[in-house]
RODO-2510 file (C-alpha; in nm, 4 decimals, decimal comma):
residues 397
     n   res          X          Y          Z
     1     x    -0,6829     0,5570    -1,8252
     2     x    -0,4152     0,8316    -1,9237
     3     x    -0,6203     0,8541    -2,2760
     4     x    -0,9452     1,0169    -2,1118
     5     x    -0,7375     1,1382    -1,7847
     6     x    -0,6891     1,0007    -1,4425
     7     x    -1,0343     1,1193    -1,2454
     8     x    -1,2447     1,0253    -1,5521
     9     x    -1,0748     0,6745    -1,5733
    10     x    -1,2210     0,6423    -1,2500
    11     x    -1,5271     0,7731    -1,2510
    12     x    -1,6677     0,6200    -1,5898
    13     x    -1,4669     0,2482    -1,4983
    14     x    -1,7733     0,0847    -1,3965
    15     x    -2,0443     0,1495    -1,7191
    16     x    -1,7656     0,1010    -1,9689
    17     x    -1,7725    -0,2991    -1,8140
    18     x    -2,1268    -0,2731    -1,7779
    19     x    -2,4098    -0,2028    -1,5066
    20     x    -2,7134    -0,3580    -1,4241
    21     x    -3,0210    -0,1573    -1,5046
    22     x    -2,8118     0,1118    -1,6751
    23     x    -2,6922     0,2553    -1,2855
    24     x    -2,3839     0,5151    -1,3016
    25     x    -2,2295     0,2960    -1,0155
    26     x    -2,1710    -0,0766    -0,9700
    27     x    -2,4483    -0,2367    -0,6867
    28     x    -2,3412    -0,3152    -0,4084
    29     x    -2,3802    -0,7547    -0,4417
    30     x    -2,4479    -0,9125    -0,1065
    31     x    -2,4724    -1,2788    -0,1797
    32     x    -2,2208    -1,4746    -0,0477
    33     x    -2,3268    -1,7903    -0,1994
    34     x    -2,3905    -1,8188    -0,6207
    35     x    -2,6169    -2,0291    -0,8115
    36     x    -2,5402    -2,1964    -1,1686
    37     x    -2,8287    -2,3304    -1,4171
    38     x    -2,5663    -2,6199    -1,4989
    39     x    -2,3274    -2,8108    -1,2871
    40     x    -2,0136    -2,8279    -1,5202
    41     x    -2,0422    -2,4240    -1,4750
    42     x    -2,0110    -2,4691    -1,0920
    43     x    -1,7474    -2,6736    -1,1495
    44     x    -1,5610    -2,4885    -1,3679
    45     x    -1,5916    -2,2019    -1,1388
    46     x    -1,4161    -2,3988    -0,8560
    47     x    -1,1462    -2,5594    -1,1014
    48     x    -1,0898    -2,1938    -1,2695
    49     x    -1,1701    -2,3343    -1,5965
    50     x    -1,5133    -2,0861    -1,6046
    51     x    -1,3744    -1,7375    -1,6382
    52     x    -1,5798    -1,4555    -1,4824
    53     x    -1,8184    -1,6819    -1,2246
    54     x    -1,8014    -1,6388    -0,8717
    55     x    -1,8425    -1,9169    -0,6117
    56     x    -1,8079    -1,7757    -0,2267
    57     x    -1,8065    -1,4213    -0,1600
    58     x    -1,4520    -1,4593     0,0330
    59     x    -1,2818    -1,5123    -0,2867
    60     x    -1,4346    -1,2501    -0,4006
    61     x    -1,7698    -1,0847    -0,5158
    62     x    -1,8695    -0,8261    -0,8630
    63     x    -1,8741    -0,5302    -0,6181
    64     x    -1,4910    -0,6021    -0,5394
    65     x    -1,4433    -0,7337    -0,8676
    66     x    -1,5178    -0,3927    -0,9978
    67     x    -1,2434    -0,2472    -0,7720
    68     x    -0,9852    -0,4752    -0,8684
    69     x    -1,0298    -0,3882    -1,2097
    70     x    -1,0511    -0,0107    -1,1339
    71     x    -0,7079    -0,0245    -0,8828
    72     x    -0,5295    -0,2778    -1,1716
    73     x    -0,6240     0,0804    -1,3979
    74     x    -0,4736     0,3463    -1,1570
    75     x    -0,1370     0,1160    -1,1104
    76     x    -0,1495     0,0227    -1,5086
    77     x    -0,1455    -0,3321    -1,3539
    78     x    -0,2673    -0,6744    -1,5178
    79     x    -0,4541    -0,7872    -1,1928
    80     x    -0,5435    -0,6873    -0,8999
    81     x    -0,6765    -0,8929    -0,5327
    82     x    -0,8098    -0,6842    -0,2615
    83     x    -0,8154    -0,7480     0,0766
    84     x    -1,0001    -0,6636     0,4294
    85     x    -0,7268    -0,3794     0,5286
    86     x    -0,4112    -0,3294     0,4188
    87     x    -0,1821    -0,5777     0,6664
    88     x    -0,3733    -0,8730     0,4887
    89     x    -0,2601    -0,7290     0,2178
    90     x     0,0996    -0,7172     0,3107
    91     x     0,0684    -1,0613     0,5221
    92     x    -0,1003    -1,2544     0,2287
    93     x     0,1872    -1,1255     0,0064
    94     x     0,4679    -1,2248     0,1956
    95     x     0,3037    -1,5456     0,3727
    96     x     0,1385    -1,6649    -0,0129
    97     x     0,5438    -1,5860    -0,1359
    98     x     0,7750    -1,6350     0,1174
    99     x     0,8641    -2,0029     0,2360
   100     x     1,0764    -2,1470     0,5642
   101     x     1,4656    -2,0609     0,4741
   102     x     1,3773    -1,7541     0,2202
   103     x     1,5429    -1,4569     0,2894
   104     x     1,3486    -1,0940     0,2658
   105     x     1,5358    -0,7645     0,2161
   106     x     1,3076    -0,4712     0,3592
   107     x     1,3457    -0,0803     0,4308
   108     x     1,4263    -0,0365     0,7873
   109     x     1,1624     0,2760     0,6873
   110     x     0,8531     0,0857     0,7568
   111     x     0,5109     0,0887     0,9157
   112     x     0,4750    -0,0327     1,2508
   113     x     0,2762    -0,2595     1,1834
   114     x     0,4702    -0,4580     0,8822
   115     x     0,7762    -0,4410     1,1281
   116     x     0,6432    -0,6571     1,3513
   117     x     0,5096    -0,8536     1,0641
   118     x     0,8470    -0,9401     1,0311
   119     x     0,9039    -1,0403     1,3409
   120     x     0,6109    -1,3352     1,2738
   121     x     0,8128    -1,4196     0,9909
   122     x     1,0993    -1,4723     1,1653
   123     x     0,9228    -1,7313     1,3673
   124     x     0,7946    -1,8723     1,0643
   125     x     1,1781    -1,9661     0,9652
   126     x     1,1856    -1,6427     0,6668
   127     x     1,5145    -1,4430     0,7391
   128     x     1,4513    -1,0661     0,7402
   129     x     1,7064    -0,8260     0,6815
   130     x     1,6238    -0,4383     0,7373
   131     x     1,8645    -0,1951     0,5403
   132     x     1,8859     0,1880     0,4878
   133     x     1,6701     0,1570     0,1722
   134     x     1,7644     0,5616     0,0817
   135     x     2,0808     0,3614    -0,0677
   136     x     2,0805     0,1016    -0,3180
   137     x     2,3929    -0,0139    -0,2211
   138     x     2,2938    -0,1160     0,0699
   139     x     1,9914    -0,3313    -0,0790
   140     x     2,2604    -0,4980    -0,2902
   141     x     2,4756    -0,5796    -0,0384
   142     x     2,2213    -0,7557     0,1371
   143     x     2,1070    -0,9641    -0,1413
   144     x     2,2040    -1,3191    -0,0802
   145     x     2,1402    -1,6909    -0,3098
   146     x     1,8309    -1,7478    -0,1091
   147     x     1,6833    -1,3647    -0,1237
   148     x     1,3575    -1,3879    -0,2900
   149     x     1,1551    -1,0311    -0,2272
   150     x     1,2716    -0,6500    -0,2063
   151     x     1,0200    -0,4521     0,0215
   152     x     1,0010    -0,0640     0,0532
   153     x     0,7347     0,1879     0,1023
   154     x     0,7530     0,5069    -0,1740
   155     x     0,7000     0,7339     0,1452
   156     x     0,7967     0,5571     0,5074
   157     x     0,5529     0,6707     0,7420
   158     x     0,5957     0,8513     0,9974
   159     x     0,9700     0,9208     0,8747
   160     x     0,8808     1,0833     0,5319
   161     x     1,2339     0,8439     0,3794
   162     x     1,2232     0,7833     0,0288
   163     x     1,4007     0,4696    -0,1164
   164     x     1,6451     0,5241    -0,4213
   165     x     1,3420     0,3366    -0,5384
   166     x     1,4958     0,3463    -0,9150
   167     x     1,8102     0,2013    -0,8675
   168     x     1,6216    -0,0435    -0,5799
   169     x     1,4614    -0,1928    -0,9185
   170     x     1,8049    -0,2261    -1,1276
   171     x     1,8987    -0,4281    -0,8108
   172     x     1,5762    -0,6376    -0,8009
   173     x     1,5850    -0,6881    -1,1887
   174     x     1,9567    -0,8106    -1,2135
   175     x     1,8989    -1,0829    -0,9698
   176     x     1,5444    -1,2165    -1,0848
   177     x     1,3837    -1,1028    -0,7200
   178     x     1,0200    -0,9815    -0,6745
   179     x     1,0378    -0,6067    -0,6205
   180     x     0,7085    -0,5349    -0,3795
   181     x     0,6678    -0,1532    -0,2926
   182     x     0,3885    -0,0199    -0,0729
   183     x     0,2147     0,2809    -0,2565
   184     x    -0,0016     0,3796     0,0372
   185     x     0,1218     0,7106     0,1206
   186     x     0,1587     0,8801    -0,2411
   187     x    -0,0846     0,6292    -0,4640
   188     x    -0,1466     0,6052    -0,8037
   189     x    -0,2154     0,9402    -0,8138
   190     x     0,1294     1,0617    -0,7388
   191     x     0,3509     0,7780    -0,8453
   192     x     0,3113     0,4385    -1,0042
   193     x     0,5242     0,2018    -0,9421
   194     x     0,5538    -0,0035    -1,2291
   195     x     0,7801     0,3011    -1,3747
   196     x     1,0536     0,2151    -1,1502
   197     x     1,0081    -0,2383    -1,2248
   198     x     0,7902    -0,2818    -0,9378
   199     x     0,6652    -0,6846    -0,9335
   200     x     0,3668    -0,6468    -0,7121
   201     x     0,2158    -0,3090    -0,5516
   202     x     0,0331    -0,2607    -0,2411
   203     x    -0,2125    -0,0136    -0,1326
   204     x    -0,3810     0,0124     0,1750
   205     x    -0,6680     0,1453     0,0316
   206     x    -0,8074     0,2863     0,3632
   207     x    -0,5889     0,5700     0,3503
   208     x    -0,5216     0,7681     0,0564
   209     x    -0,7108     0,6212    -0,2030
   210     x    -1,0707     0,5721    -0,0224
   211     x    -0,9531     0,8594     0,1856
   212     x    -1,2352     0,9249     0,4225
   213     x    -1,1893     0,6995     0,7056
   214     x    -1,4776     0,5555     0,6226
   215     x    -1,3610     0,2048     0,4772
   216     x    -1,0919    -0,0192     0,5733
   217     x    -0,9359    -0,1826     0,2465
   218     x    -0,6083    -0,3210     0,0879
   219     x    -0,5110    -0,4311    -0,2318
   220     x    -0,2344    -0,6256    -0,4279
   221     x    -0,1516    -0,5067    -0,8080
   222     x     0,0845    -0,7620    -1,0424
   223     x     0,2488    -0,4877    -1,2951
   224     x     0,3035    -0,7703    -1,5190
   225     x     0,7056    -0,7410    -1,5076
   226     x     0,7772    -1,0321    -1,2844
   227     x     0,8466    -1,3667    -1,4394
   228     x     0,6554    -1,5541    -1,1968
   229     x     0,7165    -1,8945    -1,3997
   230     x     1,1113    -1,8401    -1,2410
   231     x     1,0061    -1,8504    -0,9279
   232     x     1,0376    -2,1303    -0,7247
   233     x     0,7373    -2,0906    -0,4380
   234     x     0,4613    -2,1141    -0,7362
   235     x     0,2789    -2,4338    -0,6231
   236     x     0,1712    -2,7315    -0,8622
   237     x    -0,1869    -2,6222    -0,9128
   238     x    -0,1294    -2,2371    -0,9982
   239     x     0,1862    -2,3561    -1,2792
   240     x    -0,0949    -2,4597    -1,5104
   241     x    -0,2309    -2,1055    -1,5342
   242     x    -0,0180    -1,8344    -1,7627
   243     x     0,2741    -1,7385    -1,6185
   244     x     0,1302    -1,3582    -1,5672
   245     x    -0,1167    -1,4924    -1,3801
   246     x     0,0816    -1,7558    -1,1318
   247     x     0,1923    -1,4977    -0,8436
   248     x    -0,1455    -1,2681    -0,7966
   249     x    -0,3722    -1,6011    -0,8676
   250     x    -0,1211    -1,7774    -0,5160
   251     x    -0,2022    -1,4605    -0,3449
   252     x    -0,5648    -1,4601    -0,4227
   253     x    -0,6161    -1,8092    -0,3504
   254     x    -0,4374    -1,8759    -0,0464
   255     x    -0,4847    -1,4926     0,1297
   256     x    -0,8672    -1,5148     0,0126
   257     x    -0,9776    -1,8626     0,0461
   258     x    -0,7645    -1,9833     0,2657
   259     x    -0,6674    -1,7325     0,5368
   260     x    -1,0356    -1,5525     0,4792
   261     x    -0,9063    -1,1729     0,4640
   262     x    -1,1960    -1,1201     0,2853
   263     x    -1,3401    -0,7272     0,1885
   264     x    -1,6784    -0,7232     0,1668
   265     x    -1,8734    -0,5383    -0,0931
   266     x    -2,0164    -0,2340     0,1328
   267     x    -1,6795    -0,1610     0,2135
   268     x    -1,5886    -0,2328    -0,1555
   269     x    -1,8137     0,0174    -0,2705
   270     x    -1,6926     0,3163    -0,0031
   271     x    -1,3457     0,2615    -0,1407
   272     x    -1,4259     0,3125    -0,5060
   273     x    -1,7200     0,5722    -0,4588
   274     x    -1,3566     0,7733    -0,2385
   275     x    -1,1668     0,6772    -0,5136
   276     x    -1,3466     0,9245    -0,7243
   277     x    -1,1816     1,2304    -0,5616
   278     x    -0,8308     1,0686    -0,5379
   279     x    -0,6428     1,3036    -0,7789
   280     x    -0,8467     1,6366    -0,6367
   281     x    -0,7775     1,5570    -0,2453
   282     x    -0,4318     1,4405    -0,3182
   283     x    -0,3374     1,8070    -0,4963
   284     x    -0,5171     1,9832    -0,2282
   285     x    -0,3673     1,7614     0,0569
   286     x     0,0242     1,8004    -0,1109
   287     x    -0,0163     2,1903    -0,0933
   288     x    -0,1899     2,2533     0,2376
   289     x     0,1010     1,9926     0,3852
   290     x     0,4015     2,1975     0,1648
   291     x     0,2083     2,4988     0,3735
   292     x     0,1763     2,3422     0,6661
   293     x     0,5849     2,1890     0,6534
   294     x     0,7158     2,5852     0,6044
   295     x     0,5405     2,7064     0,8544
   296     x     0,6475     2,4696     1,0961
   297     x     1,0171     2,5134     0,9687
   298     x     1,0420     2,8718     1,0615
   299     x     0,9537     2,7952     1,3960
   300     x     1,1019     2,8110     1,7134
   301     x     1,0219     2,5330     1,9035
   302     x     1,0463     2,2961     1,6127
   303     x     1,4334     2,1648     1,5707
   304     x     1,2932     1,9286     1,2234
   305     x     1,0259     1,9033     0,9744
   306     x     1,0047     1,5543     0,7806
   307     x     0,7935     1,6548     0,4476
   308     x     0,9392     1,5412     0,0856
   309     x     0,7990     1,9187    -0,0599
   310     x     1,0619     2,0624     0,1267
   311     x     1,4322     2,1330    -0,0108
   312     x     1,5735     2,0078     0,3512
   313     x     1,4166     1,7168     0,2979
   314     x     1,7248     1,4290     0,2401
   315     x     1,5720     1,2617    -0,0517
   316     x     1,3453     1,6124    -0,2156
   317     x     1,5072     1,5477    -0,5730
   318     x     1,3982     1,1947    -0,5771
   319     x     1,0609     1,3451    -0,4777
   320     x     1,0843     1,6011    -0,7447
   321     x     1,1598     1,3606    -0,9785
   322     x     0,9438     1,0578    -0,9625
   323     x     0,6361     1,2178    -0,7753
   324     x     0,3420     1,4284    -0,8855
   325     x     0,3121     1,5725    -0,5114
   326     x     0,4351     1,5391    -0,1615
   327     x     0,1795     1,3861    -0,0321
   328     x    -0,0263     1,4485     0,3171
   329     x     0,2465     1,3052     0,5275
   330     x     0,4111     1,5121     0,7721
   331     x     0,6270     1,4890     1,0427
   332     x     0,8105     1,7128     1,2687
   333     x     1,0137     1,6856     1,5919
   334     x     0,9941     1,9077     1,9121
   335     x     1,3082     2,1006     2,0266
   336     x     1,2085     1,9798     2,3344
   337     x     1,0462     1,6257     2,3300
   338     x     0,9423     1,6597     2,6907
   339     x     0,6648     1,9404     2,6126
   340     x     0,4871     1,6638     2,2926
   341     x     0,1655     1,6336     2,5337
   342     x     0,1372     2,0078     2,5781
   343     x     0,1979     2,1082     2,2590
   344     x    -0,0568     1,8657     2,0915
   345     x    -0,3313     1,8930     2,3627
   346     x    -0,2725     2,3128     2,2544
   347     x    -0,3673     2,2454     1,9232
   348     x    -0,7247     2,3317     1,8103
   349     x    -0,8047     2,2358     1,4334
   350     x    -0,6329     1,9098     1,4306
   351     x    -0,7792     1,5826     1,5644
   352     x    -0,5663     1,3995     1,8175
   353     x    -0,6478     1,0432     1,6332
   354     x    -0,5451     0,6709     1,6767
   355     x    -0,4461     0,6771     1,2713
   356     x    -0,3667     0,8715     0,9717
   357     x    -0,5628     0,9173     0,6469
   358     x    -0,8865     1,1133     0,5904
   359     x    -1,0332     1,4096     0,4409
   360     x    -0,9819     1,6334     0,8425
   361     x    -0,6311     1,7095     0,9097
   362     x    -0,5208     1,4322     1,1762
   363     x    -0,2160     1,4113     1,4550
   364     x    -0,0449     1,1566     1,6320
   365     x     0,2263     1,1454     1,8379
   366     x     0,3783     0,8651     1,7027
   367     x     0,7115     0,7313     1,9632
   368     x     0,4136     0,6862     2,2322
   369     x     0,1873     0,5034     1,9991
   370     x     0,2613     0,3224     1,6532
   371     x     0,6119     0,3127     1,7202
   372     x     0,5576     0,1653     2,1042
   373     x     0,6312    -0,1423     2,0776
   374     x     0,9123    -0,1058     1,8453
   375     x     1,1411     0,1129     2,0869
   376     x     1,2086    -0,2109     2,2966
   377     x     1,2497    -0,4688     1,9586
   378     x     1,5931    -0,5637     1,9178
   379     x     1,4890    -0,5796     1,5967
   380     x     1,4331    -0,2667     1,4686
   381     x     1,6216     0,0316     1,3504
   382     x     1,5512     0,3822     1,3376
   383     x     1,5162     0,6410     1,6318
   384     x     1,1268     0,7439     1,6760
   385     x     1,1651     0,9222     2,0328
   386     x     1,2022     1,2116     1,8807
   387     x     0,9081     1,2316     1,6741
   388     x     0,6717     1,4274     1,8313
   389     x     0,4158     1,3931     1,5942
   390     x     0,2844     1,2984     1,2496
   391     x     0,0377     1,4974     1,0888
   392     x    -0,2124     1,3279     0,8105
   393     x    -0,3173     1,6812     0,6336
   394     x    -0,5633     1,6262     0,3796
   395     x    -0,8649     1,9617     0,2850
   396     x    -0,8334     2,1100     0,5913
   397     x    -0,7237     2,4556     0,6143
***
């Protein structure tokens, strides 16, 4: 993709693999059963010995076939399984990976969501342990014989932390553990993760790469770097494939087939038709934010402004150094918390929303919301009442 540049990569993906009837895009295919002119090919489709068939539309169909192939491009990937959203995503990976008595190390710095993911896990018999992933050294000292997977997001939302994501791969590398980072917030557009010995990365392709709030999406990319035939929660059936192929084929199969987190192709085809415009919005989104972020630090009644364009910002050279942009992440804190529901109701252009991620410039107050729940888990670390709100700045102006 680098060779004809990032938007073109993208744009001319699906006639370089072929289209039927000479079309610019890929259909959209709505079967969810396929037919075969000769049994052994059904077969073979269901044993994996047929390369290329398809044989129920929850493993997987031509119009998400496509996408995989364009995502496993962006992330410079060998493979790629997409999913309904991006939790099943994250839930496949860890579920599909993780077994009874494993131990996870994770960011503290996470979604709401995929912290009280953990918390199923935890009930499942996994062992989670949340660090201060902004030091490697802590990552390290958490790493124990049973540790099997290294979790952190490249920009924590709604905190704007960066993990030492570098030296978080050194770690990972030295002791033979899977090294899954969440891309969501900068994608392949900004950053890809395989430059830092990512195993597996995760988009939720809702958000920044479809980018309209149009289509809910997620998607799992193997960077190849991960010796999967060392690990020791590949099952029987999947250690006959290549050893490249043994972790994302797991996922595929048991997230797909058997749990059913299915995308379908309409949504399929939103996601790569937004995917188009990735590197354009995500320019335009990184400077309106890095406007946006010093505005908001020269005034009064805000006390902090989370953003990783800024120089204040704890982790800005690890920003500078590894991403192409800031993103459209922002957060900021109230001098006074108590006035959040008058200041946001006072706000005109921005869209008091239940998410983050589109082409309109979004807010949330985020302590009353995402982050509800997590206030009262014993679990979790990390102070959110002070977050007033989290802005999701994309074009708007």
């Amino acid at each position: 993709m680098d060779k004809q540049g990032f938007t073109t990569g993208i744009v001319h993906g699906d006639r370089k693999t072929g289209t039927e009837h000479g079309g610019v895009h890929q259909p959209i295919h709505a079967s969810v059963q396929y037919g075969f002119d000769r049994v052994e090919d059904l077969i073979g489709v269901f044993q994996g010995t047929k390369k290329g068939g398809f044989n129920y539309a929850r493993q997987g169909t031509p119009t998400t076939a496509a996408l995989e192939r364009k995502i496993t491009s962006l992330e410079e990937g060998v493979g790629t399984v997409c999913f309904s959203t991006g939790m099943a995503a994250i839930t496949a990976t860890f579920l599909t990976l993780l077994r009874a008595g494993d131990h996870l190390v994770s960011s503290r710095y996470v979604f709401g969501n995929t912290n009280s993911l953990f918390g199923t896990l935890r009930t499942l018999g996994v062992e989670v342990t949340t660090v201060d992933a902004c030091s490697a050294e802590e990552v390290k000292s958490a790493i124990r014989p049973n540790t099997r997977m290294v979790f952190v997001e490249t920009i924590a939302n709604p905190g704007t932390q960066i993990p030492d994501l570098h030296n978080i791969g050194n770690v990972c590398r030295g002791h033979g553990i899977a090294y899954v980072v969440d891309n969501t917030i900068t994608s392949p557009a900004l950053f890809k993760p395989k430059a830092i010995g990512a195993s597996l990365v995760i988009n939720s392709l809702t958000k920044t790469i479809a980018g309209h709030g149009t289509a809910l999406g997620g998607a799992v990319t193997d960077t190849g770097l991960f010796d999967w035939s060392a690990y020791p929660n590949i099952a029987a059936e999947y250690r006959r494939s290549m050893a490249q192929e043994q972790g994302l084929l797991q996922i595929r199969k048991k997230g797909l087939r058997d749990m059913g987190a299915a995308l379908s192709s309409e949504q399929a085809h939103a996601i790569s038709v937004g995917a188009e415009t990735l590197a354009l919005r995500v320019k335009q989104c990184s400077e309106n934010a890095l406007t946006l972020a010093h505005f908001l630090e020269g005034h009064a009644a805000i006390c902090r402004v989370l953003y990783p364009g800024l120089k204040s910002h704890p982790q800005y050279g690890i920003a500078q150094e590894l991403f192409k942009g800031a993103s459209w992440l922002l957060s900021f804190e109230l001098t006074n918390a108590e006035c959040m529901i008058e200041v946001v109701n006072a706000l005109e252009l921005p869209i008091k929303a239940t998410g983050l991620g589109d082409t309109r410039t979004l807010i949330i107050p985020v302590a009353s919301t995402i982050f509800f729940d997590r206030r009262r888990d014993p679990q979790s670390h990390g102070d959110f009442r002070r977050y007033a709100a989290a802005v999701g700045r994309h074009r708007g102006h």
